[in-house]
C-alpha positions in Angstrom: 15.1 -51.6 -41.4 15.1 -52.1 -37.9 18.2 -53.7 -35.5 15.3 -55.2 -33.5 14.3 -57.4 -36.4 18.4 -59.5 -36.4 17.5 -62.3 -34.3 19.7 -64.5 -31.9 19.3 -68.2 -31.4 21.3 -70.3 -29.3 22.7 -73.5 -31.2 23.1 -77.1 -29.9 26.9 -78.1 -29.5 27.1 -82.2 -28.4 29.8 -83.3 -27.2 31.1 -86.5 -28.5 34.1 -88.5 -27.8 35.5 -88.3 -31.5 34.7 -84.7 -31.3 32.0 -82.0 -30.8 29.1 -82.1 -33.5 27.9 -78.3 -34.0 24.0 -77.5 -35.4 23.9 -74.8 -37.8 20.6 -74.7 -39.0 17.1 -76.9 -39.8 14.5 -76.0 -42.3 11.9 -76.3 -39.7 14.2 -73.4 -37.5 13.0 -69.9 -36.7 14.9 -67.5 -38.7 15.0 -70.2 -42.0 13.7 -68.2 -44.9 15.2 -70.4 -47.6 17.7 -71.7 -49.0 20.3 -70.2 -51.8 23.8 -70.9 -50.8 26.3 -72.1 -47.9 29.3 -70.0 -47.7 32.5 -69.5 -45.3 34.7 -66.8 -45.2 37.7 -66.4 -42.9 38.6 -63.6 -41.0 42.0 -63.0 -39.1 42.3 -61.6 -35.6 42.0 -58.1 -35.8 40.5 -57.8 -39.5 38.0 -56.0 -40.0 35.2 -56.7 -43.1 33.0 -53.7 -43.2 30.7 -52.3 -44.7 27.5 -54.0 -46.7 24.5 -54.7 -46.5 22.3 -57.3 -48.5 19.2 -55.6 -50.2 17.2 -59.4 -50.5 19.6 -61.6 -49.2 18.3 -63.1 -45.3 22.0 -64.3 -44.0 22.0 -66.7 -40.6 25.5 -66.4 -39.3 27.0 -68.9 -37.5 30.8 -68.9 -36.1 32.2 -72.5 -35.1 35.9 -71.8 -35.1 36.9 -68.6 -33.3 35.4 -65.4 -32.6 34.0 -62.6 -34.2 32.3 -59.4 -33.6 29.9 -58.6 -35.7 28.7 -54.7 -35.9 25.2 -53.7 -37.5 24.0 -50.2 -37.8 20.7 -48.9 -39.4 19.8 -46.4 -41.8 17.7 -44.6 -39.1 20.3 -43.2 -37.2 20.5 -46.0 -34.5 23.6 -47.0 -32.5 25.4 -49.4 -33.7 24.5 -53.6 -33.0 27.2 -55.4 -31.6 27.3 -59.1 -31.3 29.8 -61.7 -30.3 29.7 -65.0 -31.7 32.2 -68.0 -31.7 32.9 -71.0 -29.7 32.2 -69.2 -26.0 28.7 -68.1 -27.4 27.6 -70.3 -29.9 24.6 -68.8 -31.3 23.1 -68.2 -35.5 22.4 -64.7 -36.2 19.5 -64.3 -38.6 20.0 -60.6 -40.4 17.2 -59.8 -42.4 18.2 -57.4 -45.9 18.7 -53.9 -45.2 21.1 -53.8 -42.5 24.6 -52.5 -42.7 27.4 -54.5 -41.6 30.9 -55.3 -40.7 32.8 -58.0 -38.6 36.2 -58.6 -37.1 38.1 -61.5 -36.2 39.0 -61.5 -32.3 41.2 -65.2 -31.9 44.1 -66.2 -33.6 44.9 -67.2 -35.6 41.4 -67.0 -37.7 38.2 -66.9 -37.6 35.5 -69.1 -39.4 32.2 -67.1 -40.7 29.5 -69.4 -42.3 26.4 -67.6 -43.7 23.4 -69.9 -45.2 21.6 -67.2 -47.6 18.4 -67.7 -48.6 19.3 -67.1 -51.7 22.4 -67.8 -54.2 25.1 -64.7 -53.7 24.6 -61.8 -56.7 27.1 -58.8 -56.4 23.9 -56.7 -57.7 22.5 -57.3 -54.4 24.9 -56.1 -52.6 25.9 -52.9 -51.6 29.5 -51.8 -50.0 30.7 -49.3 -48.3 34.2 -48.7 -46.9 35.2 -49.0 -43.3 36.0 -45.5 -43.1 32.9 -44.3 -44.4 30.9 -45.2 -41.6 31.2 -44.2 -37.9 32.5 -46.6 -35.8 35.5 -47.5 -33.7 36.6 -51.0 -34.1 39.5 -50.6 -31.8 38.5 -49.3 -28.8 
């Protein structure tokens, strides 16, 4: 699978008086391949959540609260995928399966991760590996 194929659309944030609504995602969207499920998951500043990849899940990953850095790497041997998501670049990352993972909170006190699968989470689909299993550096 290819790091070319995770695609990056910018999200509408409208600023209200009673406070900011944020899109997430539409059926009629580029990137929507279904849907299964709508989950969040926090992440501390500093934590790190590494390493899985989906083998049929499509995730779109959206951060509203925070920031996060999310790290992809492929099976072919190409560097790593960094991306930066959260309220200063508010943007859905669609990951197709087949990508390896990880992602680390970067404000304080958390982070908020929501992923809309395209289908309903299985742990059969999933496969993990731990951070220190895979090469990368997420403390520089």
């Amino acid at each position: 699978m290819s790091l070319d194929q995770i695609q990056v659309t910018p999200l509408a944030r409208i600023q209200t008086a009673g406070g900011d609504v944020l899109h997430a995602m539409k059926q009629s969207d580029i990137g929507f391949a279904g849907f299964g499920e709508a989950y969040f998951s926090w992440v501390a500043q500093g934590a790190v959540k590494a390493w899985k990849r989906h083998t049929r899940m499509t995730m779109n990953l959206v951060v509203p609260v925070g920031g996060v850095r999310f790290v992809f790497v492929a099976d072919d041997g190409v560097a790593p995928r960094e991306e930066l998501l959260g309220e200063e670049r508010y943007v859905r990352l669609t990951v197709p399966p087949g990508i390896w993972f990880g992602f680390q909170g970067l404000v304080k006190p958390q982070s908020l991760v929501l992923n809309l699968g395209n289908i309903p989470h299985d742990p059969l689909e999933v496969e993990r590996r731990a951070p220190s299993e895979m090469k990368y550096n997420w403390n520089p």
